[in-house]
Backbone bond lengths (Angstrom), bond angles and torsions (degrees), N, CA, C in turn:
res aa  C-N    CA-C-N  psi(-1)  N-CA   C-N-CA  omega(-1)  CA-C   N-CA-C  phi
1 X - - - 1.460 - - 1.524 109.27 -
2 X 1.220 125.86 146.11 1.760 132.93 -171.99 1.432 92.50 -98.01
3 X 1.332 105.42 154.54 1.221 122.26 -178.94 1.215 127.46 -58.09
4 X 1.180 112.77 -7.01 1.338 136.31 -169.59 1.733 109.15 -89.63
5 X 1.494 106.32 -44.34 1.251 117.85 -176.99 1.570 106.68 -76.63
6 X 1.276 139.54 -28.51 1.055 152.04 -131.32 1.685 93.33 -107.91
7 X 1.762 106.43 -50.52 1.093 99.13 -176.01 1.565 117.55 -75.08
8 X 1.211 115.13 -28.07 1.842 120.79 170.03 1.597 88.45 -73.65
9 X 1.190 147.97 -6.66 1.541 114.09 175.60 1.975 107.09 -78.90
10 X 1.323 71.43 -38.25 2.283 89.98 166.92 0.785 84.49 -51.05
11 X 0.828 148.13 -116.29 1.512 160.90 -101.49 1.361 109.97 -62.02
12 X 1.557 116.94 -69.26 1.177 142.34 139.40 1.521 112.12 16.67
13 X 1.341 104.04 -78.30 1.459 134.76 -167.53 1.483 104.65 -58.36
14 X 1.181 112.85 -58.81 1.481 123.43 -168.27 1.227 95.03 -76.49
15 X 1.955 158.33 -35.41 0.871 132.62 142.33 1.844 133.59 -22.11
16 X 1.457 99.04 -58.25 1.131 108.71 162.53 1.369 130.43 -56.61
17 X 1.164 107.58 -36.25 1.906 110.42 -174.62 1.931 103.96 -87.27
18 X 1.398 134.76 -13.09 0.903 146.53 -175.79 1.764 110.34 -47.18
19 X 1.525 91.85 -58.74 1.824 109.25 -179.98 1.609 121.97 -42.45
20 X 2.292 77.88 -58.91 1.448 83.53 172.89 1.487 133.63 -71.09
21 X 1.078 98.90 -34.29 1.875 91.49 -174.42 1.785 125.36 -67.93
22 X 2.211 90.01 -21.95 1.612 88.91 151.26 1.148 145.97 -68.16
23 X 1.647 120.74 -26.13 1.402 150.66 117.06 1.258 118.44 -0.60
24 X 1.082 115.55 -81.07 1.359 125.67 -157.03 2.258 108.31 -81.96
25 X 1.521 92.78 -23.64 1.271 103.66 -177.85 1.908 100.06 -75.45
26 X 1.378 87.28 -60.03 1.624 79.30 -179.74 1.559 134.47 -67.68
27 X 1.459 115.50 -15.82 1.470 134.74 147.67 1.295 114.99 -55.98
28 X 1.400 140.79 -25.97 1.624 136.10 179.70 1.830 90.82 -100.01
29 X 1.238 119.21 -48.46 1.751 104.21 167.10 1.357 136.76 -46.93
30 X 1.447 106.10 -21.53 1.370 129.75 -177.74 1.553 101.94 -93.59
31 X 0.847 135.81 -45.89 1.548 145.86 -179.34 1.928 117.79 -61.71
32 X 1.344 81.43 -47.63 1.988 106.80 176.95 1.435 99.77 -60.79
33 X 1.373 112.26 -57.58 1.685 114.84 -171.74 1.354 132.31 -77.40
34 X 1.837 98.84 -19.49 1.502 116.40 169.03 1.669 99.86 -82.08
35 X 1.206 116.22 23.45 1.677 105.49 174.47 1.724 101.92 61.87
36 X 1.058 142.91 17.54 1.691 117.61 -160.26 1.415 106.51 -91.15
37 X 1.503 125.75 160.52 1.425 126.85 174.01 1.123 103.81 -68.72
38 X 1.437 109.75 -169.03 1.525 133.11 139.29 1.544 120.28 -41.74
39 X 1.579 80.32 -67.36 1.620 97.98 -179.80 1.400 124.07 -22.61
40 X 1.904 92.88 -67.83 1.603 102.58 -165.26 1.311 113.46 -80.57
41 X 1.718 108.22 -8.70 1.526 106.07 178.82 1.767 110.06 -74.56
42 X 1.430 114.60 -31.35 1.593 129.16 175.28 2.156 92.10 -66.94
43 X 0.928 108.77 -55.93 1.159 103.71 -167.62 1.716 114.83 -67.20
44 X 1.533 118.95 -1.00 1.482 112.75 141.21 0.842 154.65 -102.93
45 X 1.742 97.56 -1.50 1.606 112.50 172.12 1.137 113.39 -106.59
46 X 1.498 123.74 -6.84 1.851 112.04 161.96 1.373 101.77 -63.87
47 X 1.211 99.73 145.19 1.482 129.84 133.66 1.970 91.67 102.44
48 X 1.612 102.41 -12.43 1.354 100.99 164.85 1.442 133.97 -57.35
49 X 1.128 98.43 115.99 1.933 89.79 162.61 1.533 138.80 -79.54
50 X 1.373 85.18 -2.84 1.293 92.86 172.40 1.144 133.87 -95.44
51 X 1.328 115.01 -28.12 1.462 132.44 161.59 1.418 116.71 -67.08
52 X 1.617 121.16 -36.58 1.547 122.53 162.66 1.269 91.48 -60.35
53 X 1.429 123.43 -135.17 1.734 112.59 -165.17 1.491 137.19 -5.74
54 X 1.728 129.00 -8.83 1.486 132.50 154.52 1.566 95.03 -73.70
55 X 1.554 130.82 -83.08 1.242 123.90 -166.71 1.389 112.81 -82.16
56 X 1.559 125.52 44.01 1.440 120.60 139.38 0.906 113.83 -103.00
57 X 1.330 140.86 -21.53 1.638 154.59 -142.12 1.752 75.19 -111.79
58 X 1.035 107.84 -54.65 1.655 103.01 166.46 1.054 142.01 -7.51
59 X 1.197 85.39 -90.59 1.744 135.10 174.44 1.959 102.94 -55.97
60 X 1.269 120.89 -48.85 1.127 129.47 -169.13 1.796 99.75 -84.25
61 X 1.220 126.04 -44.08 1.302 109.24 -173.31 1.880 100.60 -78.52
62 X 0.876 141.69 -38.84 1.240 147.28 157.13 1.536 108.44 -12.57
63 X 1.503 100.67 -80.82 1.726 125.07 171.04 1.774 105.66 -24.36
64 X 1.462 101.08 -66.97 1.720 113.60 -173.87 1.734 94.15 -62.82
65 X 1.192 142.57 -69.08 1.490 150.65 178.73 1.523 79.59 -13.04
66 X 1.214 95.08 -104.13 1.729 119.82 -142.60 1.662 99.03 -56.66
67 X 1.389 131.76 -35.64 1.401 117.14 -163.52 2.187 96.63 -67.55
68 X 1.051 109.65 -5.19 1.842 107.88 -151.86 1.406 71.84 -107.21
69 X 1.323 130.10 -44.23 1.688 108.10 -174.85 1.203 117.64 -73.79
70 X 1.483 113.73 -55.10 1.685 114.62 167.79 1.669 100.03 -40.05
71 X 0.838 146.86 -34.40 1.659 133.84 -164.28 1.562 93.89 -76.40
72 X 1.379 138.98 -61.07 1.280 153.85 176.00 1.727 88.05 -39.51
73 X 0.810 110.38 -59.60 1.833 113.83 -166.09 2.035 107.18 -54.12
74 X 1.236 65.17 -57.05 1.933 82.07 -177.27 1.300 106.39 -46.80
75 X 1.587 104.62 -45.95 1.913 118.43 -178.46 1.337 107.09 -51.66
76 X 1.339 130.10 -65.26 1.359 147.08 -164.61 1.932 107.80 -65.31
77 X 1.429 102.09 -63.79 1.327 108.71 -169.82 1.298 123.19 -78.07
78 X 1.407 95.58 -51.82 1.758 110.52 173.63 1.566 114.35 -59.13
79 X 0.876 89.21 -45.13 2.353 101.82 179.12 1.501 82.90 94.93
80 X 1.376 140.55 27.99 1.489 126.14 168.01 1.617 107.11 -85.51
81 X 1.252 96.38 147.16 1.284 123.04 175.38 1.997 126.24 -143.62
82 X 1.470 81.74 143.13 1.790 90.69 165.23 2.064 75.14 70.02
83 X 1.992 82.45 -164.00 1.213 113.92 -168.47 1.411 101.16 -25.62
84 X 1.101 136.16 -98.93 1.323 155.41 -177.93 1.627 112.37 -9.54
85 X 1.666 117.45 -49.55 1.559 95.62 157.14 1.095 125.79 -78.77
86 X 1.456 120.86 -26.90 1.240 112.92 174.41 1.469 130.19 -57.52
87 X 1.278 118.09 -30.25 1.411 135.23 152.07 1.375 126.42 -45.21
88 X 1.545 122.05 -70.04 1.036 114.54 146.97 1.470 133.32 -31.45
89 X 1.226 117.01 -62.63 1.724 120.93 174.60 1.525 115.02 -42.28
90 X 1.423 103.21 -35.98 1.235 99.70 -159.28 1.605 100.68 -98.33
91 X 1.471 142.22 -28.76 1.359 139.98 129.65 1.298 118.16 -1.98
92 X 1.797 113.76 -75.20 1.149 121.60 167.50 1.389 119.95 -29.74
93 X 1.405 92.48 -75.75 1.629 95.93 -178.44 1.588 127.41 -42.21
94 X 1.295 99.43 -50.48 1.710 109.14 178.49 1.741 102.74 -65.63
95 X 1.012 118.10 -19.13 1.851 113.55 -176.81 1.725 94.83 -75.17
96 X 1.389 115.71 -41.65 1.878 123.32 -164.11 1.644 98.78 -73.78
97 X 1.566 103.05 -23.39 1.562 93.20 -178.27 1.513 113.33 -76.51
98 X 1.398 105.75 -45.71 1.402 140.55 -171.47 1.904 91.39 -37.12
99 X 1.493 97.33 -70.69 1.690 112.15 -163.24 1.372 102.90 -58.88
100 X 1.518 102.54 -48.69 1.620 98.41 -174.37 1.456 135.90 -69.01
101 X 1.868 106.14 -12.21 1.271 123.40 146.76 1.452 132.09 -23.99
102 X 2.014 75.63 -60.00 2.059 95.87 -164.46 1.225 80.17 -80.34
103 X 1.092 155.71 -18.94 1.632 126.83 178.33 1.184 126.11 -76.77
104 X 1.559 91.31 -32.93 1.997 85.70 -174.47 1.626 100.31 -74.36
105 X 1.726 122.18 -31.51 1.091 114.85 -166.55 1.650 106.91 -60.52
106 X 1.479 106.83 -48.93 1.311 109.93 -178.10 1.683 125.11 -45.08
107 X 1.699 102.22 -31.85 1.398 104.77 -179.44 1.134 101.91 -99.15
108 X 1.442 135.21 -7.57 2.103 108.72 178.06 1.345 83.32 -105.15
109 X 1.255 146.18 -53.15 1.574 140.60 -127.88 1.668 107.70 -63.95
């Protein structure tokens, strides 16, 4: 991908992740103040489908976010270049998807 594409995929992403994290921020404010456990907070997002598809779309624009910045990071700080950050970056990234998978699964499934 050219640098060009990479930086509209950023971009991209953080459009996308914008909704959710207002979402998701004001859903854990709402939860905190309604007193709710753990418990009953797990006990409304299993078995939801809706909450799987909010925090996968999540989970996945997140993944793309951060693996394209860490690569920029790696560029600058690390002195990596070519294959080798991109590898790394993209490791990264696939590990944030990986975890954030088992999370959403863990909390809707």
């Amino acid at each position: 991908m050219s640098e060009f594409h990479l930086y509209m995929a950023q971009r991209l992403s953080a459009l996308v992740m914008a909704p959710f994290v207002i979402v998701h921020i004001g859903v854990m404010i709402y939860a905190i103040q309604g007193g709710l456990s753990a418990a009953e907070i797990l006990g409304r997002t299993q078995g939801s489908a809706f909450w799987f598809a909010f925090y996968g779309l999540f989970v996945v624009a997140v993944s793309i976010h951060a693996a394209i910045g860490l690569r920029t990071i790696l560029g600058e700080w690390a002195g990596l270049r070519g294959g080798a950050r991109d590898a790394v970056s993209a490791v990264i990234g696939l590990g944030l998807l990986a975890l954030g998978a088992q999370a959403v699964w863990a909390v809707t499934a």
